[in-house]
C-alpha positions as CSV (number, residue, x, y, z in Angstrom):
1,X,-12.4,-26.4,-47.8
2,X,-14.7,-23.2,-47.6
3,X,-12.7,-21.4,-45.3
4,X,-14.6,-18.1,-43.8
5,X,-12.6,-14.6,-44.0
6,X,-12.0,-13.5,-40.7
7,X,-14.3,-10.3,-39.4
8,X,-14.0,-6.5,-39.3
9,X,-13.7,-6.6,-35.8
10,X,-11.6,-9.4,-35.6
11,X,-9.1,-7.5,-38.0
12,X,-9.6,-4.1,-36.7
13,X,-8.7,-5.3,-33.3
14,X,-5.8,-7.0,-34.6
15,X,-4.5,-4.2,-36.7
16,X,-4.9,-2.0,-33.7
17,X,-2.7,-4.6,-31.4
18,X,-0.2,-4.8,-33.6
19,X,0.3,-0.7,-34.3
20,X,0.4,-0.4,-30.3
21,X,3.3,-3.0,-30.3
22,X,5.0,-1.1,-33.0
23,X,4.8,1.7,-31.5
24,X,6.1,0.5,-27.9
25,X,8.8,-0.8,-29.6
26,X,9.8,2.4,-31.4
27,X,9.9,4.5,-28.4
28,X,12.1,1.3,-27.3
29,X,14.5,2.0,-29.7
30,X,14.7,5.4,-29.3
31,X,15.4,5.3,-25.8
32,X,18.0,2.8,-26.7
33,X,19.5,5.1,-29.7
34,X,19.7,8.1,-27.3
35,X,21.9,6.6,-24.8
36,X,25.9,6.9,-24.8
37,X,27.7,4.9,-27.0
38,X,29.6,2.2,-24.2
39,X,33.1,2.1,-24.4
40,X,34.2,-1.1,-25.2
41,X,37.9,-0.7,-25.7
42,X,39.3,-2.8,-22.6
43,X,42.5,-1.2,-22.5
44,X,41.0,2.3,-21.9
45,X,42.0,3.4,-18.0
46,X,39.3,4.9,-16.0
47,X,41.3,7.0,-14.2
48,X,43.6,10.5,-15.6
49,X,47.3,9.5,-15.0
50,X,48.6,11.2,-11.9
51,X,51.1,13.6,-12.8
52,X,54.4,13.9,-10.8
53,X,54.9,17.2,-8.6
54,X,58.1,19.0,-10.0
């Protein structure tokens, strides 16, 4: 089997695709890792208590 390497363009392109798609999905994740932390604790009340007038 006398396989040919691929090319210099060939690679160069796909080096390039593949650092664009890192880098989309870095700005991904930081979007992500700058958003509030969701509360998740399901007895937590939305709402203050009311208090009672004295």
């Amino acid at each position: 089997m006398n396989q040919r390497p691929p090319s210099r363009l060939w690679l160069e392109q796909y080096f390039r695709q593949t650092i664009e798609q890192t880098r989309k999905l870095s700005l991904k994740s930081l979007d992500l890792l700058r958003q509030s932390k969701p509360d998740t604790f399901l007895g937590r009340k939305q709402e203050q208590p009311k208090q009672k007038d004295e």
